[in-house]
MDAnalysis code that builds the backbone (N, CA, C; Angstrom):
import MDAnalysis as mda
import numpy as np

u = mda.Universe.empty(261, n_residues=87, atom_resindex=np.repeat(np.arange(87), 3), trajectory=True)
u.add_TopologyAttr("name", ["N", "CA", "C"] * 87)
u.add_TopologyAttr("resid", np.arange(1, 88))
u.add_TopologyAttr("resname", ["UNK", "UNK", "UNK", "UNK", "UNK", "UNK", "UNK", "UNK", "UNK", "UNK", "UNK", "UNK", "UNK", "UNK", "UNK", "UNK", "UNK", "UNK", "UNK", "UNK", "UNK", "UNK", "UNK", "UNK", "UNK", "UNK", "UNK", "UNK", "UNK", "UNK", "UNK", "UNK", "UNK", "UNK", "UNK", "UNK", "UNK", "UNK", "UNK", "UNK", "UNK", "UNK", "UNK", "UNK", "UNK", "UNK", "UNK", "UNK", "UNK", "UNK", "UNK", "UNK", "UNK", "UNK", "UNK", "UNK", "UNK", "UNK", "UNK", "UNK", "UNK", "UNK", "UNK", "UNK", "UNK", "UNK", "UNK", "UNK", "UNK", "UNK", "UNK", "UNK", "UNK", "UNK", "UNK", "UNK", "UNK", "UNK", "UNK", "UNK", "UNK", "UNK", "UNK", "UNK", "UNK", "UNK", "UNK"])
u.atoms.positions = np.array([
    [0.848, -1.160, 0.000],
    [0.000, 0.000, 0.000],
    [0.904, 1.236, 0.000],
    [0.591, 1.563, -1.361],
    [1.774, 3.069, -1.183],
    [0.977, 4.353, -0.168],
    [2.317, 4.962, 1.003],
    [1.769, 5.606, 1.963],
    [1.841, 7.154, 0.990],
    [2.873, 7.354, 0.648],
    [3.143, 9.194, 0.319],
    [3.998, 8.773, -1.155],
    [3.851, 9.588, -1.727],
    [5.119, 9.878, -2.845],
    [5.264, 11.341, -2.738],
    [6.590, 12.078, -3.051],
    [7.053, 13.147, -3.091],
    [8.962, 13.111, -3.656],
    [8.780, 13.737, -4.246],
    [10.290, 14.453, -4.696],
    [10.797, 13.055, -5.040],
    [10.040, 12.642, -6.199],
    [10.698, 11.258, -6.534],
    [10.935, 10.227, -5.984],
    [10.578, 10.166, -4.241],
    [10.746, 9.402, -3.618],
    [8.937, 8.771, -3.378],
    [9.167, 7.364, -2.903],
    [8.022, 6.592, -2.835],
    [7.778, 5.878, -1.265],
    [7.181, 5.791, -0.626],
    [6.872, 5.465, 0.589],
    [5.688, 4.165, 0.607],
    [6.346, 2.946, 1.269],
    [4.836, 2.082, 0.869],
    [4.918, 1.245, 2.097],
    [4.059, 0.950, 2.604],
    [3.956, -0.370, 3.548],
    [3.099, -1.662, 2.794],
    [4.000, -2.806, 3.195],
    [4.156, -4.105, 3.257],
    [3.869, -4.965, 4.276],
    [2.784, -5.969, 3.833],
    [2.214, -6.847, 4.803],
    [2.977, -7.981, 4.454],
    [3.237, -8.846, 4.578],
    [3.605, -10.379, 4.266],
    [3.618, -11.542, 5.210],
    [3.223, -12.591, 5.367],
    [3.079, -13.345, 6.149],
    [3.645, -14.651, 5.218],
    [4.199, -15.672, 6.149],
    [4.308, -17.273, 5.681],
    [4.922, -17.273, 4.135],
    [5.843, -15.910, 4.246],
    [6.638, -16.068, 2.317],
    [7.650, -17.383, 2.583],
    [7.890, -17.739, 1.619],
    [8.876, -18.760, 1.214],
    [9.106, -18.767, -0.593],
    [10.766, -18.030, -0.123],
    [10.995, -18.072, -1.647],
    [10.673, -17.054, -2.542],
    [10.287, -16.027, -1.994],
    [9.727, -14.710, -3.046],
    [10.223, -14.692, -4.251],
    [9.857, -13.839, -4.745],
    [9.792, -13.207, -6.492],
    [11.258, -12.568, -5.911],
    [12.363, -12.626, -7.286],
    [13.801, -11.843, -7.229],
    [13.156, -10.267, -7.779],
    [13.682, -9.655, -7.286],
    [13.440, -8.133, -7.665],
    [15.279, -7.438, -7.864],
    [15.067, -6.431, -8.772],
    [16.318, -5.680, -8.945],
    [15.965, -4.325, -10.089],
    [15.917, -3.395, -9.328],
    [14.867, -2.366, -9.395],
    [15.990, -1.076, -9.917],
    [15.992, -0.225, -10.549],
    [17.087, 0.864, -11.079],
    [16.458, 2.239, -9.736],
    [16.406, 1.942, -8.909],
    [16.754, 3.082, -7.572],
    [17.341, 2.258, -6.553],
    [17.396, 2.930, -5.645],
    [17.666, 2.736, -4.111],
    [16.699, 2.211, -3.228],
    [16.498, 1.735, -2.837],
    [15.732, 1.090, -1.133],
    [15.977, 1.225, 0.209],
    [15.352, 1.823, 0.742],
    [15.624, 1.571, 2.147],
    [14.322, 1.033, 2.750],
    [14.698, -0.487, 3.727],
    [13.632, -1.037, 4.125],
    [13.644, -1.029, 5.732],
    [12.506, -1.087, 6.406],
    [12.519, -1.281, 7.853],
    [11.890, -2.324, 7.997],
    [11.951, -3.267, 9.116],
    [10.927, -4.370, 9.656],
    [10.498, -4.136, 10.781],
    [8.996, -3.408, 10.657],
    [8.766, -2.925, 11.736],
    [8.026, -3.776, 12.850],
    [7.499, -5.291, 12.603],
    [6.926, -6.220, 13.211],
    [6.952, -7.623, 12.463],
    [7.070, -8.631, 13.106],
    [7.640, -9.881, 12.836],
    [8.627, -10.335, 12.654],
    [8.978, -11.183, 11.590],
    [10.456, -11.559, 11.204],
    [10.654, -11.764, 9.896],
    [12.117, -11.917, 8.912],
    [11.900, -11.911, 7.891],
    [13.383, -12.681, 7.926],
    [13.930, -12.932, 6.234],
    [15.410, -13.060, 5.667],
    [14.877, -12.648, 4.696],
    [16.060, -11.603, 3.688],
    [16.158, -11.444, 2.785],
    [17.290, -12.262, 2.250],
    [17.332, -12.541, 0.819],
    [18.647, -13.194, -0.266],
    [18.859, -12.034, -1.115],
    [20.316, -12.467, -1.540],
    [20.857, -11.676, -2.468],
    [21.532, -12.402, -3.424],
    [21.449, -12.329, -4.553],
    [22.047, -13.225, -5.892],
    [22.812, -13.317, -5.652],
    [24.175, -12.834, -4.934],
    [25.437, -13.427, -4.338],
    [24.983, -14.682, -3.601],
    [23.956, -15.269, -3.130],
    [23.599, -16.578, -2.119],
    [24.055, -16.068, -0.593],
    [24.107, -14.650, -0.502],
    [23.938, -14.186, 1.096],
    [22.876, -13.823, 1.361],
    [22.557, -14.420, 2.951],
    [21.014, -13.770, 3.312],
    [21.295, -12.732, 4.306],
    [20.575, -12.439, 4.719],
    [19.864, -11.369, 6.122],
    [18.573, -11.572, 6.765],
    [19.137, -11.996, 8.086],
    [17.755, -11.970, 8.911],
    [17.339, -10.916, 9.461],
    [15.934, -10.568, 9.574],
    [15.567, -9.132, 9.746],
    [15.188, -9.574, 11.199],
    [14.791, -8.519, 12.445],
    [13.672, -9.206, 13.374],
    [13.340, -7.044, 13.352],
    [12.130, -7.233, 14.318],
    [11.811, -5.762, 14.267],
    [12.998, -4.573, 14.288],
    [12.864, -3.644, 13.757],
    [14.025, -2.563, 14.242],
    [15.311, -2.791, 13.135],
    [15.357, -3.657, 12.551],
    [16.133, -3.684, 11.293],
    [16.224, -3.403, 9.957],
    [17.562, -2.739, 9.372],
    [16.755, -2.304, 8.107],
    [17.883, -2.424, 7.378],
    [17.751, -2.470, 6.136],
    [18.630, -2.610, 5.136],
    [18.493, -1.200, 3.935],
    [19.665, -0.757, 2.994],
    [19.473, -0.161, 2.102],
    [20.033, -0.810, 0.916],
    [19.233, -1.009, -0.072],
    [19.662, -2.136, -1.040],
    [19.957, -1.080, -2.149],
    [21.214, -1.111, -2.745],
    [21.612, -0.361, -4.236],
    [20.862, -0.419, -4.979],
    [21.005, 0.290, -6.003],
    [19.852, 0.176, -7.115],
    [20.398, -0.811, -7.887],
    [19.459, -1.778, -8.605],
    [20.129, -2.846, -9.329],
    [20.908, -4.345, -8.753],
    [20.210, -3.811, -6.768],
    [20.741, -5.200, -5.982],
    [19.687, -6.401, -6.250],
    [19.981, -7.252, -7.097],
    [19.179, -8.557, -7.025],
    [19.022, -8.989, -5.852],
    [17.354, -9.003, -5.187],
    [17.097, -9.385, -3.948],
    [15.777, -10.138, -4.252],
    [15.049, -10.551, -2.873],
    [14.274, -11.063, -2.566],
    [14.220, -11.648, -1.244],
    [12.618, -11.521, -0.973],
    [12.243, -12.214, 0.446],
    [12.515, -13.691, 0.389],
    [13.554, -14.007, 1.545],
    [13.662, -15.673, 1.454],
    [12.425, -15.993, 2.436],
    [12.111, -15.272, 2.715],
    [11.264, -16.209, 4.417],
    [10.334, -15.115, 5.390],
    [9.314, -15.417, 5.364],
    [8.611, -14.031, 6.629],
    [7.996, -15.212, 7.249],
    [7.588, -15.011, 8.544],
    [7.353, -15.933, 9.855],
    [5.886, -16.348, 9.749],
    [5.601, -17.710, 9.973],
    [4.037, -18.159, 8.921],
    [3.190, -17.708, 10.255],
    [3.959, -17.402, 11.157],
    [2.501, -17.590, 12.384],
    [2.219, -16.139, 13.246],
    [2.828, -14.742, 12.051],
    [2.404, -13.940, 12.611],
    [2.832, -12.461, 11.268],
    [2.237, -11.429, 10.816],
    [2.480, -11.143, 9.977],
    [3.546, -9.846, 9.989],
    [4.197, -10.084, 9.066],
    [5.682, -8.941, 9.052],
    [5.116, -7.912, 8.575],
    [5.682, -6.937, 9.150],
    [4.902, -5.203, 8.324],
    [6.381, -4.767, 8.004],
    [6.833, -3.914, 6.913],
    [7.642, -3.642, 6.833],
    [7.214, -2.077, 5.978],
    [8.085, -0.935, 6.128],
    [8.447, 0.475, 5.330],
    [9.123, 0.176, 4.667],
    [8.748, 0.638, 3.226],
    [9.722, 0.314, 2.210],
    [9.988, 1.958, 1.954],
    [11.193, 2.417, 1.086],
    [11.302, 3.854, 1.207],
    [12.183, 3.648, -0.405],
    [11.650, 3.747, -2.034],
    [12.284, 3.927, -2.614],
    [12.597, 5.130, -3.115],
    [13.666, 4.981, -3.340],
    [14.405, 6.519, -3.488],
    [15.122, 7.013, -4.738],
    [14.617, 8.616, -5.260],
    [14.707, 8.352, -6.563],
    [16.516, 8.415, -7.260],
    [16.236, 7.628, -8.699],
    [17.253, 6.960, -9.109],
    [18.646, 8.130, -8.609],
    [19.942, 7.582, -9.011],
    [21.230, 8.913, -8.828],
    [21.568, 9.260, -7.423],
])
């Protein structure tokens, strides 16, 4: 659900529950993500992950091949996504 857009930048919150295996994404901006409830791992086409738990956040380059490896089946992850425009 996108929250705000302004000055090229995009603001959205993310529900996800019980992922396994997400869709690869690799997007031409910037990211910055928060996990603001539940748990998560992200992958990265290098075959490194990241476990998220609340209060964690990542900023992914533009053009970082990612994806959700995993959000927690028995309670649902909310996360801020913050893309940011390209440059």
């Amino acid at each position: 659900m996108e929250l705000a857009r302004t000055g090229g930048a995009r603001v959205e919150r993310i529900a996800s529950r019980g992922v396994a295996q997400g869709d690869w994404y690799e997007q031409g901006w910037p990211e910055f993500v928060l996990l603001v409830a539940g748990s998560a791992e992200l992958g990265f086409a290098n075959g490194s992950t990241r476990k998220l738990k609340p209060g964690d956040w990542a900023l992914l380059p533009a053009n970082c091949r990612h994806r959700v490896v995993w959000t927690d089946p028995d309670q649902e992850s909310l996360w801020l996504a913050v893309h940011l425009p390209p440059g």
